[in-house]
py3Dmol code that shows the C-alpha trace and the ligand (Angstrom):
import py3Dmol

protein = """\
ATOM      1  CA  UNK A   1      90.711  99.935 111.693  1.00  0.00           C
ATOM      2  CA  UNK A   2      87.658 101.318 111.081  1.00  0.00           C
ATOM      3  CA  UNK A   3      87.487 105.117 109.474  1.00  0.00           C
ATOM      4  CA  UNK A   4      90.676 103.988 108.653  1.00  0.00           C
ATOM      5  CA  UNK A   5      90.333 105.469 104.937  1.00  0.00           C
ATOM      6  CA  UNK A   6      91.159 109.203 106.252  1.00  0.00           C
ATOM      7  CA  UNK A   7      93.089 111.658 108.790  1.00  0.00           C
ATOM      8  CA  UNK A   8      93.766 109.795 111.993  1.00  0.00           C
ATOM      9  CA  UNK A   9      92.411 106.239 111.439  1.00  0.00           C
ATOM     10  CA  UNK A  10      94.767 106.553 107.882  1.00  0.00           C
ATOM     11  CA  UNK A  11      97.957 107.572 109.770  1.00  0.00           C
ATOM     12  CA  UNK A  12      97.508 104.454 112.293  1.00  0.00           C
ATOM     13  CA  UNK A  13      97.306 102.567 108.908  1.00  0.00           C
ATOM     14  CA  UNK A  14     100.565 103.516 108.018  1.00  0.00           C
ATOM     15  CA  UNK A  15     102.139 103.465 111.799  1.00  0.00           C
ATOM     16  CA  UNK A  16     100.947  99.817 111.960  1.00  0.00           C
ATOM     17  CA  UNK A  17     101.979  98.714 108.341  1.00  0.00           C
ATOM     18  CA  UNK A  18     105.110 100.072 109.609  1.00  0.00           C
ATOM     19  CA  UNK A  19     105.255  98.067 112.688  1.00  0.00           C
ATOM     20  CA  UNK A  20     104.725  95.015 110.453  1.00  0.00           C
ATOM     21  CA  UNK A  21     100.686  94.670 110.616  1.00  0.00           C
ATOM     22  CA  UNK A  22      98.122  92.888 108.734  1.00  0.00           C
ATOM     23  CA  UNK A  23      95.622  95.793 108.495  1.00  0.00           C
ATOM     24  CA  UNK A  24      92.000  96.008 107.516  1.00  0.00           C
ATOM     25  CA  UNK A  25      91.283  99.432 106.556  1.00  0.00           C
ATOM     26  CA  UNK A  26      87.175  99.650 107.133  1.00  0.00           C
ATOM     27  CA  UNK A  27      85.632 102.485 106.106  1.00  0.00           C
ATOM     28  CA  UNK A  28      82.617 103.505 104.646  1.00  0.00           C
ATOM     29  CA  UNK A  29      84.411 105.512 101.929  1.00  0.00           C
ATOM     30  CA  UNK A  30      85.284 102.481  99.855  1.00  0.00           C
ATOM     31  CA  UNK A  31      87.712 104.555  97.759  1.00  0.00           C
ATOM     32  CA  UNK A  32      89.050 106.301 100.500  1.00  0.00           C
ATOM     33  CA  UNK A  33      89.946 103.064 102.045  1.00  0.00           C
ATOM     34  CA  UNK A  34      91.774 101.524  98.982  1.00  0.00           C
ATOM     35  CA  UNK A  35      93.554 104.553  98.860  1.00  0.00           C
ATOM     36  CA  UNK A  36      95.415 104.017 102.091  1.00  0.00           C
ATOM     37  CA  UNK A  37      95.803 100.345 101.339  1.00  0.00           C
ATOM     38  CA  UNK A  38      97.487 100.932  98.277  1.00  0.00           C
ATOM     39  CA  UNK A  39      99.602 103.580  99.340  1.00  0.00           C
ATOM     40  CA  UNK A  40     101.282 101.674 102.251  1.00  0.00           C
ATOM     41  CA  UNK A  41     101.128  98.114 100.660  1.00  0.00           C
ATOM     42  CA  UNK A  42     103.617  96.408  98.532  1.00  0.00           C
ATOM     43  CA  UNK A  43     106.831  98.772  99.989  1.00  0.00           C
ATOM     44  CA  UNK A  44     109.832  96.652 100.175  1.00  0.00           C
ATOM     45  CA  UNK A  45     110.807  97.939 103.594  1.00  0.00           C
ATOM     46  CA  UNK A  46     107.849  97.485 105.583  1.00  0.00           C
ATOM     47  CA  UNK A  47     106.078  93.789 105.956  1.00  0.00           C
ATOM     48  CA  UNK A  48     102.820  94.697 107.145  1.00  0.00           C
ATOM     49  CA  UNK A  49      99.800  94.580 104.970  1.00  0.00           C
ATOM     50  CA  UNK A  50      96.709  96.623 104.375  1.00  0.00           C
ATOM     51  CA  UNK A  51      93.788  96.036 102.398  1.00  0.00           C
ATOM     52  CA  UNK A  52      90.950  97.343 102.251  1.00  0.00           C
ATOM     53  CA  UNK A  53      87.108  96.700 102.806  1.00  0.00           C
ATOM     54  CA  UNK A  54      83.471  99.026 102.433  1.00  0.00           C
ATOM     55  CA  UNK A  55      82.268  99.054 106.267  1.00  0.00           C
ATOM     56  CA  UNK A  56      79.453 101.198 107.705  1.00  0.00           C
ATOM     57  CA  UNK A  57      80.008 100.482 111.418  1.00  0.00           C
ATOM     58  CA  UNK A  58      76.261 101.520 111.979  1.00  0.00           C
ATOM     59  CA  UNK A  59      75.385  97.751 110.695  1.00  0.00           C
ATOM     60  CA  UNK A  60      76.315  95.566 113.543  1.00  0.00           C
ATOM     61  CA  UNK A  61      75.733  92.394 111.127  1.00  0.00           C
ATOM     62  CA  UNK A  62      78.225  93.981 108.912  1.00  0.00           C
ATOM     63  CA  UNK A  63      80.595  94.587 111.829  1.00  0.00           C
ATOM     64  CA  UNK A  64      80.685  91.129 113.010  1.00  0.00           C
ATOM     65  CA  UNK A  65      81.330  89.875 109.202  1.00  0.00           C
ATOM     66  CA  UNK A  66      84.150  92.043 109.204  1.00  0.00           C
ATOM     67  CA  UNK A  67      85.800  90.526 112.552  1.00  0.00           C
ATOM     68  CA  UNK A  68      84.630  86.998 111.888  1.00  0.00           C
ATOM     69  CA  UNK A  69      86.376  86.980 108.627  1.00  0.00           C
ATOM     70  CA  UNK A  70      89.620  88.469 110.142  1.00  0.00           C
ATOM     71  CA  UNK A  71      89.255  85.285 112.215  1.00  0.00           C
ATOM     72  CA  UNK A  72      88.908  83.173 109.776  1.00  0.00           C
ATOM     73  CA  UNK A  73      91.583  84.180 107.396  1.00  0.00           C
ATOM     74  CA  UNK A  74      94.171  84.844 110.465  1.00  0.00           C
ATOM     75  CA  UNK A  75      93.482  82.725 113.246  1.00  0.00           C
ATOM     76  CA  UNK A  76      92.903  85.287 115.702  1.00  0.00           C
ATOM     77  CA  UNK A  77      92.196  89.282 116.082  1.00  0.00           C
ATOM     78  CA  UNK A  78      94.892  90.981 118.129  1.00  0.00           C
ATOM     79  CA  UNK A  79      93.744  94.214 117.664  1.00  0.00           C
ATOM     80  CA  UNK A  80      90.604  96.468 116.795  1.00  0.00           C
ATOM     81  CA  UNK A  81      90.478  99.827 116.689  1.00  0.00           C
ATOM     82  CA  UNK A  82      87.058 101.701 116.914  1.00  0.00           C
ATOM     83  CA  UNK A  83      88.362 104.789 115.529  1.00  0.00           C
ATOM     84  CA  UNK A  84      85.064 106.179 112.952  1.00  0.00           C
ATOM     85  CA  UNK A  85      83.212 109.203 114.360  1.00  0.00           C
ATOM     86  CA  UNK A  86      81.420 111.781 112.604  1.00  0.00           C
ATOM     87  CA  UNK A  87      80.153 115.602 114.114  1.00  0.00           C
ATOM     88  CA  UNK A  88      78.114 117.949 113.400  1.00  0.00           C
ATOM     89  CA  UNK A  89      78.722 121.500 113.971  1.00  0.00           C
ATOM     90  CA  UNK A  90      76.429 124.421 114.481  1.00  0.00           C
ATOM     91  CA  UNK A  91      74.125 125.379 117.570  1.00  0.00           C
ATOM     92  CA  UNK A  92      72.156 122.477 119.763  1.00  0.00           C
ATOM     93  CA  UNK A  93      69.126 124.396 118.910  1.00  0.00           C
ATOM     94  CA  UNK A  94      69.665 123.907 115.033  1.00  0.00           C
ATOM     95  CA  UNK A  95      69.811 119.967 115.140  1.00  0.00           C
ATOM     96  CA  UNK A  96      67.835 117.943 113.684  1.00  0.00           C
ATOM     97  CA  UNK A  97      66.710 114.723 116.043  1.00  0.00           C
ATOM     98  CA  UNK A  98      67.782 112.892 112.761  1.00  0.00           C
ATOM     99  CA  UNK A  99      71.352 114.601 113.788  1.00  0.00           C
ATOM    100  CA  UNK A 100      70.941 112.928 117.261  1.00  0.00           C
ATOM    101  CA  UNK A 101      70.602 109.612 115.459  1.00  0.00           C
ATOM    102  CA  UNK A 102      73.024 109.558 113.284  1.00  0.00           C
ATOM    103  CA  UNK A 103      75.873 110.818 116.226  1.00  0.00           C
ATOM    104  CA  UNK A 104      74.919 108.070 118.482  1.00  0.00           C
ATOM    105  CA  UNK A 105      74.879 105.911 115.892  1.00  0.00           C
ATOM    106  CA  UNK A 106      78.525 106.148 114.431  1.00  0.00           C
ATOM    107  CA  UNK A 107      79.809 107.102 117.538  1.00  0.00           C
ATOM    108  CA  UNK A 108      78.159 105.125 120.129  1.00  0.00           C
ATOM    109  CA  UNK A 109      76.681 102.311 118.865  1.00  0.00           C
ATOM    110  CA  UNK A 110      79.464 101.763 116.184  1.00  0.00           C
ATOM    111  CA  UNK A 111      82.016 101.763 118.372  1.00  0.00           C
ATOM    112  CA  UNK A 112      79.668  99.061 120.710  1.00  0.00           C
ATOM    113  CA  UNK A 113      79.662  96.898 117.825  1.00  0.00           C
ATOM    114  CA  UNK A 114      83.435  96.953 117.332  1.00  0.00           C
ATOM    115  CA  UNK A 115      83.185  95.679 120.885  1.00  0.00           C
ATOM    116  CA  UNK A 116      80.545  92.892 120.485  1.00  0.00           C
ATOM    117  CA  UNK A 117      81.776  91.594 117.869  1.00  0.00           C
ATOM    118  CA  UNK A 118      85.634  91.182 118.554  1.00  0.00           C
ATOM    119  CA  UNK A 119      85.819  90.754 122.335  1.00  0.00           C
ATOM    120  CA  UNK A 120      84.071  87.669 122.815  1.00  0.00           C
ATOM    121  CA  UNK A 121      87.154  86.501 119.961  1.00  0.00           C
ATOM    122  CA  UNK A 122      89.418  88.104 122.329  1.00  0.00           C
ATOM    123  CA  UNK A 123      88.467  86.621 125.491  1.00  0.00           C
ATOM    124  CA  UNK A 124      88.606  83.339 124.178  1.00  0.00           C
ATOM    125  CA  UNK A 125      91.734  84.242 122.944  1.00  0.00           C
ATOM    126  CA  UNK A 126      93.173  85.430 125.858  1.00  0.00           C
ATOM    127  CA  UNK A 127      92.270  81.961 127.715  1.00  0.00           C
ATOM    128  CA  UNK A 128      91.273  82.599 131.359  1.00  0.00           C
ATOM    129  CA  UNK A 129      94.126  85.633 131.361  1.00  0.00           C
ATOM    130  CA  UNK A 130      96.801  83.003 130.685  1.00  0.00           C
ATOM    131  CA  UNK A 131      97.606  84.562 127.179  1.00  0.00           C
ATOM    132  CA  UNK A 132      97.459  87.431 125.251  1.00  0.00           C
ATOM    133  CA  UNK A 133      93.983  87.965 124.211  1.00  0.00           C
ATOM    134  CA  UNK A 134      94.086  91.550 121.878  1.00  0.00           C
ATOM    135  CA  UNK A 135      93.236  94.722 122.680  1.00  0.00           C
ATOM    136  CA  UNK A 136      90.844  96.913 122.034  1.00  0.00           C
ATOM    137  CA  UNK A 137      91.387 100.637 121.264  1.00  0.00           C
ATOM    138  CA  UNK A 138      88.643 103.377 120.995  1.00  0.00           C
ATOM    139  CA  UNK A 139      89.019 106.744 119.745  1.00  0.00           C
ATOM    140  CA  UNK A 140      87.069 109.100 121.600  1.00  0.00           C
ATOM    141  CA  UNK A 141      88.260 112.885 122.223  1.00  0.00           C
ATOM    142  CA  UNK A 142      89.540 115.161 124.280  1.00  0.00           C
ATOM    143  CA  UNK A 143      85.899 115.948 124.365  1.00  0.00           C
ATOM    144  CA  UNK A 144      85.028 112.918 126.250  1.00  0.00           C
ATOM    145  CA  UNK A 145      86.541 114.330 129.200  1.00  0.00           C
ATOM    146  CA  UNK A 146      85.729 117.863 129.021  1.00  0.00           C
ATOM    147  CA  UNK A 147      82.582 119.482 128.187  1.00  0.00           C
ATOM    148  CA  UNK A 148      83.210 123.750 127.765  1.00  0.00           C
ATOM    149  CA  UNK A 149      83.204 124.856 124.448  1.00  0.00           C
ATOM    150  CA  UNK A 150      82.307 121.673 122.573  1.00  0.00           C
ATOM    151  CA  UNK A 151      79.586 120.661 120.324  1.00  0.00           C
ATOM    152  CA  UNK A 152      77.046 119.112 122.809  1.00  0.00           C
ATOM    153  CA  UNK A 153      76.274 116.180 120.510  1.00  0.00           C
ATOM    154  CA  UNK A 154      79.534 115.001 119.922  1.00  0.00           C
ATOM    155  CA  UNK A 155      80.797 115.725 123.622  1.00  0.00           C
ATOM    156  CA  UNK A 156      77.707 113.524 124.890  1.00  0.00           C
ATOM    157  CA  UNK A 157      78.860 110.489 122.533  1.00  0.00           C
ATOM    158  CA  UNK A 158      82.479 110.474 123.537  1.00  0.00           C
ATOM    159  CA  UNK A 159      81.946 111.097 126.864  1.00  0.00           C
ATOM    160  CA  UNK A 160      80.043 107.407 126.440  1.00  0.00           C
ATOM    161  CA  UNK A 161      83.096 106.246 124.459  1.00  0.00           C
ATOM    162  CA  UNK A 162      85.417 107.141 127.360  1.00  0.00           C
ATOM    163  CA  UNK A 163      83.060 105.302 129.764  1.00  0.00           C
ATOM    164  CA  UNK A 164      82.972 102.503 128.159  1.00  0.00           C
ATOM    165  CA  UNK A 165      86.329 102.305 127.769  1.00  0.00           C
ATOM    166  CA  UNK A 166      87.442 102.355 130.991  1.00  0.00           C
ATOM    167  CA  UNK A 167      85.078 100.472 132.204  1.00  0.00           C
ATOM    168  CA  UNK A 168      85.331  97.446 130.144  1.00  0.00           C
ATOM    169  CA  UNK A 169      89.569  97.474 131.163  1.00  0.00           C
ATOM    170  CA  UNK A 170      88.862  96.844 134.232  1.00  0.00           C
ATOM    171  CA  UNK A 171      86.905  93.742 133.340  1.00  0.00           C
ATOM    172  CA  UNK A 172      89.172  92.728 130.521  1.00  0.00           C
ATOM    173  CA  UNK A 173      92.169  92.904 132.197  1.00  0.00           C
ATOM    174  CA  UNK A 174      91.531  89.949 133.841  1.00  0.00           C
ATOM    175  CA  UNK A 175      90.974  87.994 130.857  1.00  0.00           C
ATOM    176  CA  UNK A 176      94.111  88.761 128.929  1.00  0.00           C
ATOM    177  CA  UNK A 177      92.514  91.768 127.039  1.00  0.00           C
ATOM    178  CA  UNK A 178      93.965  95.238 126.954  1.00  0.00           C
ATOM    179  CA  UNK A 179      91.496  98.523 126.393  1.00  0.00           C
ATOM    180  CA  UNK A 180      92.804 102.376 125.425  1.00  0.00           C
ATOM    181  CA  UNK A 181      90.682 105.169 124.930  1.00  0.00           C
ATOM    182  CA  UNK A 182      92.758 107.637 122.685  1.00  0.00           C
ATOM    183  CA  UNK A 183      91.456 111.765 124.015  1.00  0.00           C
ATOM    184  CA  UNK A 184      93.466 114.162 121.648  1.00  0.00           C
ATOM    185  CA  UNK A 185      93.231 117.382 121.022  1.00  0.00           C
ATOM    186  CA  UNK A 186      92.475 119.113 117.712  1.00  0.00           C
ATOM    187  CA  UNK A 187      93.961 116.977 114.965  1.00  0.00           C
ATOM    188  CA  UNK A 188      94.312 117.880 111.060  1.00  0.00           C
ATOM    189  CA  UNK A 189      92.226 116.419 109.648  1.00  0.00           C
ATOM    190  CA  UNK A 190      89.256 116.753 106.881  1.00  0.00           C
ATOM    191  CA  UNK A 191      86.558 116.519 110.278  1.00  0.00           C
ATOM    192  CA  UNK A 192      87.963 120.022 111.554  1.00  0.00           C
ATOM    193  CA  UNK A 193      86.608 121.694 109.037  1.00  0.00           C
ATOM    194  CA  UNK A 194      83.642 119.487 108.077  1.00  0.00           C
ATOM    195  CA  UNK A 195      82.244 120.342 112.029  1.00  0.00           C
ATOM    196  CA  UNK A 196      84.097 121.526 114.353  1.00  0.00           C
ATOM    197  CA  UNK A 197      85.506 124.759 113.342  1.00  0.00           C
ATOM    198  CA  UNK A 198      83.432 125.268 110.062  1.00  0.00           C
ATOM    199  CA  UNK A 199      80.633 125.763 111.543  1.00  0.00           C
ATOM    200  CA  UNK A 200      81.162 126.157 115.314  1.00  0.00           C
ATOM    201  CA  UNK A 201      82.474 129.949 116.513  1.00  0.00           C
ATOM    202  CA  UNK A 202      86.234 129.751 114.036  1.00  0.00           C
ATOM    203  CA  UNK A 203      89.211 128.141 114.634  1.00  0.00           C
ATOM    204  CA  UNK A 204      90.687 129.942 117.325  1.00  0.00           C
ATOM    205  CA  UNK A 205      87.628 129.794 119.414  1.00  0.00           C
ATOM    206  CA  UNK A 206      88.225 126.229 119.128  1.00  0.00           C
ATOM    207  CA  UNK A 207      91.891 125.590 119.886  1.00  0.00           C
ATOM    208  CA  UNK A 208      91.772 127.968 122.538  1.00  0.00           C
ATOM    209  CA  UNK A 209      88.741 125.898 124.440  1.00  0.00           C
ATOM    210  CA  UNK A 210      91.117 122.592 124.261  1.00  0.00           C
ATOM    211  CA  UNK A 211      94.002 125.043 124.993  1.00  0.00           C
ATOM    212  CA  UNK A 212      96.194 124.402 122.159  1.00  0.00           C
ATOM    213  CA  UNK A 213      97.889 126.231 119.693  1.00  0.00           C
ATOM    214  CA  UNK A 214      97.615 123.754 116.688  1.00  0.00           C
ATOM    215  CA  UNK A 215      95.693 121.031 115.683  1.00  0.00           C
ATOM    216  CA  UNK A 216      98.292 118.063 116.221  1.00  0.00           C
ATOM    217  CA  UNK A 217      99.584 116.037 113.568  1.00  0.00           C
ATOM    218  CA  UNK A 218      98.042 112.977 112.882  1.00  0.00           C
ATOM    219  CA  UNK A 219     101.475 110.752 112.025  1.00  0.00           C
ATOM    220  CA  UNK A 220     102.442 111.879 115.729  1.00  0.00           C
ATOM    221  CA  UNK A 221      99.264 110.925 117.051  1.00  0.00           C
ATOM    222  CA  UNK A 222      98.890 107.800 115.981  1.00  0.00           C
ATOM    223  CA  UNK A 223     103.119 107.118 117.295  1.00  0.00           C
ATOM    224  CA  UNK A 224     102.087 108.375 120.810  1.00  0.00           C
ATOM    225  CA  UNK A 225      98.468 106.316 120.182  1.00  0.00           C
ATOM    226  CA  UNK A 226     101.094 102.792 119.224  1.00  0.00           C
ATOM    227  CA  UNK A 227     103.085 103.651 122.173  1.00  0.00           C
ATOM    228  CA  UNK A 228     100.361 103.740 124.837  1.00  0.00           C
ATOM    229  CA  UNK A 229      98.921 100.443 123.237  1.00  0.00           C
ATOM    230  CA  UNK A 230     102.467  98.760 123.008  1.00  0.00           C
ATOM    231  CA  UNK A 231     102.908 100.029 127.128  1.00  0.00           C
ATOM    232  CA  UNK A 232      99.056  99.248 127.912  1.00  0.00           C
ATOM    233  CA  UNK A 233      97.946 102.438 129.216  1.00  0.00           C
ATOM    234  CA  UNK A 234      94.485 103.256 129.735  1.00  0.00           C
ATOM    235  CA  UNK A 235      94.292 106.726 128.695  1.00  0.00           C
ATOM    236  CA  UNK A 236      95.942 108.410 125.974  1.00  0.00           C
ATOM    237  CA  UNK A 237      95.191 112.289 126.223  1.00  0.00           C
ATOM    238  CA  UNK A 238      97.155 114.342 124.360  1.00  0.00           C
ATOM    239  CA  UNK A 239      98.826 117.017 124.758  1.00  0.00           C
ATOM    240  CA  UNK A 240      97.606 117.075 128.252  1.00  0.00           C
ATOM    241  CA  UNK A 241      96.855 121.029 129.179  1.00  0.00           C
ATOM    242  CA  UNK A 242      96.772 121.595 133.151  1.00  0.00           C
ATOM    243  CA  UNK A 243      93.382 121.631 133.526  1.00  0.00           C
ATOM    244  CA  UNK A 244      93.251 118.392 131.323  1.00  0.00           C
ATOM    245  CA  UNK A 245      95.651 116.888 133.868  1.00  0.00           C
ATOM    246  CA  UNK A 246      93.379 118.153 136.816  1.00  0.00           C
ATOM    247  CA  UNK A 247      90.127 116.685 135.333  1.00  0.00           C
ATOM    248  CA  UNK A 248      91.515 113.544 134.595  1.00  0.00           C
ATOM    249  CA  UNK A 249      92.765 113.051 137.760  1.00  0.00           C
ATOM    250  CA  UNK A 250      89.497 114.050 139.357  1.00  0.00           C
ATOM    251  CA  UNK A 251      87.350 112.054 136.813  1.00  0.00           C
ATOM    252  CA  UNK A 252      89.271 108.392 136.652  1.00  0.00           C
ATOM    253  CA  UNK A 253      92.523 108.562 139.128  1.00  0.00           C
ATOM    254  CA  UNK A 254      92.821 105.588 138.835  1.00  0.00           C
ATOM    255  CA  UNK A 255      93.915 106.021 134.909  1.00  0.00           C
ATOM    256  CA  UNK A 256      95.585 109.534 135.486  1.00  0.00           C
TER     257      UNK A 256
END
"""
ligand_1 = """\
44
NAD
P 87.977 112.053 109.392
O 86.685 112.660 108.995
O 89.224 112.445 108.678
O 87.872 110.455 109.352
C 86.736 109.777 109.792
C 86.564 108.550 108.925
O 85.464 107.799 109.434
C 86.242 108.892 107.463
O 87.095 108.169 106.583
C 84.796 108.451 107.292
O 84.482 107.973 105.983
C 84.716 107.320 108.329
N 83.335 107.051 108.727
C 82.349 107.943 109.015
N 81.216 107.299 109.282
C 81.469 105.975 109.163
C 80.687 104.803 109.304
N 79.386 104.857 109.595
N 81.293 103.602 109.137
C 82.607 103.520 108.818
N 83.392 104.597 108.629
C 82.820 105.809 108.801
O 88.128 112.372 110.955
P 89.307 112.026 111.998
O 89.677 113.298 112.639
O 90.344 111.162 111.418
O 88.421 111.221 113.047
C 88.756 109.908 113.510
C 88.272 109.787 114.932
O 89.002 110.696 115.751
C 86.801 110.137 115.146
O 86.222 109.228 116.065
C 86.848 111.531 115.734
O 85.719 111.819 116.497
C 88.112 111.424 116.564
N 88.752 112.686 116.942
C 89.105 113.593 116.009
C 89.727 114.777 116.412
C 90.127 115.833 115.434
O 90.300 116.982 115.846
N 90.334 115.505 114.161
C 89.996 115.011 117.784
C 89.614 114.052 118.700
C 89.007 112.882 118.275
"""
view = py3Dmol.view(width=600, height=400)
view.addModel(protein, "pdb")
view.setStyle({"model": 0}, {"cartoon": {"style": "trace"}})
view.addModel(ligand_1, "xyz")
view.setStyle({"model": 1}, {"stick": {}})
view.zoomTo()
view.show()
């Protein structure tokens, strides 16, 4: 799980411990990820597992140490989950090209090295299609299907996520390897107020864009996120607005 030290990638931490996962919480806040570990490890009632390791997802050497040594300890890698992102809020005009870089870098290219390093695993797992291979989940946004009203930056980089995503299930599916592409909504968590509504037009401005209410819970996210993996859906976009509805079926009918 990587970012799995806060908000959304913590609360499919503790989903998954709960389901009886062995968890490695990756995140580049060391402390951040021992935090979660230790909170959801060593309950009597659950026997999943969590522990945690410093990742920065922008080192693809790093990334592929990570997965090879869930290999090694385990066997196998059922699942990864490509969940860090970062934003940055403000006007397009105001960024820095150094602000470019660093977007595509966590965004994009992290979550492509997530993918380069465990899929090869999980196609060999998956033998031919004849057997479960893993699956592969990628946290992208709401803002990977929509554009109005978004940061342009962050839009652009989960706009690639989605793509790739879908994409790559197509390929996969044939090989025994399952792909999602989580799209929610506003979620509490610290990144609402580090980008997108500190310093992007208020709160309301922002909800009302995505046409929500609320930001959503992150414990309910990551159940509806565990359901669409357990089911193998494509797409999780949630809630689903009617224009949400409309451009997904217009953008990937296929997945709608
Ligand atoms: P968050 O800021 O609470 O958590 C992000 C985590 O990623 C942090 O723990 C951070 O340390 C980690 N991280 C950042 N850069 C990293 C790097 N280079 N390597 C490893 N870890 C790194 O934010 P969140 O809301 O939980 O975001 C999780 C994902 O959900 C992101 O991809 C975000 O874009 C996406 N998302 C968030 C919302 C929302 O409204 N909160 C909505 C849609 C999608």
């Amino acid at each position: 799980m990587t970012g799995g030290g806060s908000g959304i990638g913590a609360a499919l931490v503790r989903a998954l411990v709960d389901a009886g996962a062995h968890v490695v919480v990756a995140d580049l806040d060391e402390v951040a990820a021992q935090r979660v570990a230790d909170e959801v490890t060593g309950r009597a009632d659950v026997t999943g597992t969590a522990r945690a390791v410093r990742l920065d997802v922008t080192d693809a050497a790093a990334v592929q140490a990570a997965v090879d040594d869930v290999v090694a300890r385990g066997g196998r890698i059922d699942l990864l989950f490509n969940n860090a992102g970062i934003t940055f809020g403000g006007e397009t005009e105001d960024l820095a090209l150094a602000h470019w870089d660093a977007i595509i870098d966590v965004n994009i290219r992290g979550v492509v090295h997530g993918v380069a390093a465990a899929y090869p695993h999980m196609v060999r797992q998956g033998a031919g299609g004849t057997a479960w291979g893993g699956h592969v989940v990628n946290t992208a946004s709401m803002g990977g299907l929509m554009a109005a009203g978004l940061i342009t930056s962050y839009v652009m980089t989960k706009h690639a996520v989605v793509g790739l995503s879908l994409a790559l299930r197509t390929e996969a599916a044939a090989k025994g390897v399952g792909v999602t592409v989580i799209c929610p909504a506003a979620v509490e968590t610290p990144i609402l107020e580090k980008g997108h509504l500190g310093r992007f037009h208020g709160r309301d401005y922002y909800l009302k864009g995505q046409g929500v209410r609320r930001p959503l819970d992150p414990d309910v996210l990551a159940a509806e996120a565990l359901a669409a993996v357990a089911s193998d859906r494509p797409l999780l976009v949630t809630p689903r607005p009617a224009r949400i509805a409309w451009r997904v079926g217009r953008l990937a009918p296929a997945f709608a």
